[in-house]
C-alpha positions in Angstrom: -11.8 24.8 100.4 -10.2 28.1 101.5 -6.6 28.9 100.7 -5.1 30.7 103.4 -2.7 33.7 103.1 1.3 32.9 103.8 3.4 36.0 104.1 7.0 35.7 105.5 7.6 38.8 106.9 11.1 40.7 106.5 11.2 41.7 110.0 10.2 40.8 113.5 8.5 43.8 114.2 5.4 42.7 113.0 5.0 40.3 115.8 6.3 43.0 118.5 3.9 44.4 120.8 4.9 48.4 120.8 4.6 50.9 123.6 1.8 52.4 122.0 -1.9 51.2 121.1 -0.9 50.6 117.7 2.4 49.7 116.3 4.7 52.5 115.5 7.2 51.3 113.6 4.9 50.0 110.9 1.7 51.3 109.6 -1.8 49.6 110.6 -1.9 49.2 106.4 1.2 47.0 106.5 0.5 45.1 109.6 -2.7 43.9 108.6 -1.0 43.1 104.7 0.9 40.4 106.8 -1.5 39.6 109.5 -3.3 36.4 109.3 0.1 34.4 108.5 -1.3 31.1 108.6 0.5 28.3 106.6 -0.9 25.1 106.3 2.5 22.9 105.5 5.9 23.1 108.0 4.2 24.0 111.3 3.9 21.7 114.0 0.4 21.9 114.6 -3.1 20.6 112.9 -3.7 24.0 110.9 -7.6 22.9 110.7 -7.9 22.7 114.3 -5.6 26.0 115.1 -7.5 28.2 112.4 -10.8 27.3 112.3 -13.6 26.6 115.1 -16.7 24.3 115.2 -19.2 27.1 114.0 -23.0 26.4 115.4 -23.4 22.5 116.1 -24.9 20.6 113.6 -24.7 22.8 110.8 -20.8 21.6 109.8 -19.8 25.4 109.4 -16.3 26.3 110.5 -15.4 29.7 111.2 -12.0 31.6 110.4 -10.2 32.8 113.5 -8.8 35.8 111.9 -6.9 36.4 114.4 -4.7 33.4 115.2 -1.2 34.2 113.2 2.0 32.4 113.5 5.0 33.6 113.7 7.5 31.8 111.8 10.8 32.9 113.6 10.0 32.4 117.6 7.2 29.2 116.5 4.3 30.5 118.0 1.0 31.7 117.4 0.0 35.1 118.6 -3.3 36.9 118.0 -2.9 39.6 115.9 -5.6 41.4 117.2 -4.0 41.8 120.2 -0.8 42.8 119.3 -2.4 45.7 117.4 -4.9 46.7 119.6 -4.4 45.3 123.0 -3.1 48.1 126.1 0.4 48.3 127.4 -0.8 46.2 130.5 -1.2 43.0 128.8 1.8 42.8 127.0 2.9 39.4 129.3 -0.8 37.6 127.6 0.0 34.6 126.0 -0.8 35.3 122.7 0.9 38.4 122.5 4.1 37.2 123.7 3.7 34.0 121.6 2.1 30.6 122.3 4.0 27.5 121.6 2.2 24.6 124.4 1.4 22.5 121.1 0.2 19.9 123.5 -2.9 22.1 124.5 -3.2 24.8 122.1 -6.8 24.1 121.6 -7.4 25.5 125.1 -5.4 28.0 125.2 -7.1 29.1 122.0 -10.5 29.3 123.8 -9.4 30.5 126.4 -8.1 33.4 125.0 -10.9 34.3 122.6 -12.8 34.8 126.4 -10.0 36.7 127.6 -11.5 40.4 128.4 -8.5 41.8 126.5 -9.1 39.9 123.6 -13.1 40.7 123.2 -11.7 44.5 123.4 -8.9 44.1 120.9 -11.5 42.8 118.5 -13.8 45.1 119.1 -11.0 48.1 117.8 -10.6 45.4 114.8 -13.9 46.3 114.2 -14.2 49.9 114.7 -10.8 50.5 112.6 -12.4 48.0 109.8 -15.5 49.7 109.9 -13.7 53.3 109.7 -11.4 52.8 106.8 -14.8 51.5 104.9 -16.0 54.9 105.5 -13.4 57.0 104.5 -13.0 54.7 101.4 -17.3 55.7 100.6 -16.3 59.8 101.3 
C-alpha cells in the first residue's frame, strides 16, 4: 500500500498560476516540496479513483498520477504540472484554475491528461527532473 504525501501549504500561491513559465514567487524546489498534495481522509472524492489509473489491463497495476494535487482552500484539484509548466494562454484550463465537478471528475481527469497542454507540461516535468539529476552527478 502506498502512503501518499499531505502537505498543507501556508499560502495560496502554490496553487496560482503566475505570469511567467514558472512560478516566481516560489522556487521550483519549494513548489515541487508541496506538489502532489493528495490526502486520502476529508476530501469529497474516492482518492483511489482520483489518484491512481487502471495501469495496462489485466495485469492489476495502478499508476500514480503525479500530477493530480488538491487544493485544500478553493476544493479542487488542479494538475500541478500544469501550473508549473503550462504557457500564459491556458491559464482558463480546468485544472489550472481548479476542478471541483465531483460528479464527473473521472472524465475530466482523462480528458485532461490528452489535453495538448498537459502532454507539454509533462514533458518540461521531465526535462527539469531529468536536469537537476544532472547537475546533482557534476
Amino acid at each position: 500500500m502506498t502512503t501518499r504525501t499531505q502537505i498543507t501549504p501556508t499560502k495560496n500561491a502554490y496553487f496560482l498560476k503566475t505570469d511567467t513559465s514558472y512560478h516566481a514567487s516560489i522556487s521550483k524546489e519549494i513548489f515541487w516540496k508541496s506538489h502532489p498534495n493528495q490526502p486520502v481522509s476529508k476530501i469529497p472524492f474516492n482518492s483511489a479513483v482520483v489518484y491512481d489509473r487502471q495501469g495496462i489491463q489485466g495485469e492489476g497495476v495502478n499508476i500514480n498520477r503525479k500530477w493530480v494535487t488538491y487544493n485544500k482552500e478553493s476544493n479542487t484539484l488542479q494538475c500541478s504540472f500544469c501550473l508549473m509548466y503550462a504557457p500564459k494562454k491556458s491559464r482558463s484550463m480546468q485544472m489550472i484554475q481548479g476542478c471541483s465537478d465531483w460528479k464527473h471528475i473521472t472524465t475530466r481527469l482523462f480528458q485532461h491528461e490528452k489535453s495538448h497542454c498537459h502532454k507539454h507540461s509533462t514533458d518540461a516535468y521531465f526535462v527539469n527532473v531529468c536536469e537537476r539529476c544532472i547537475k546533482h552527478i557534476l
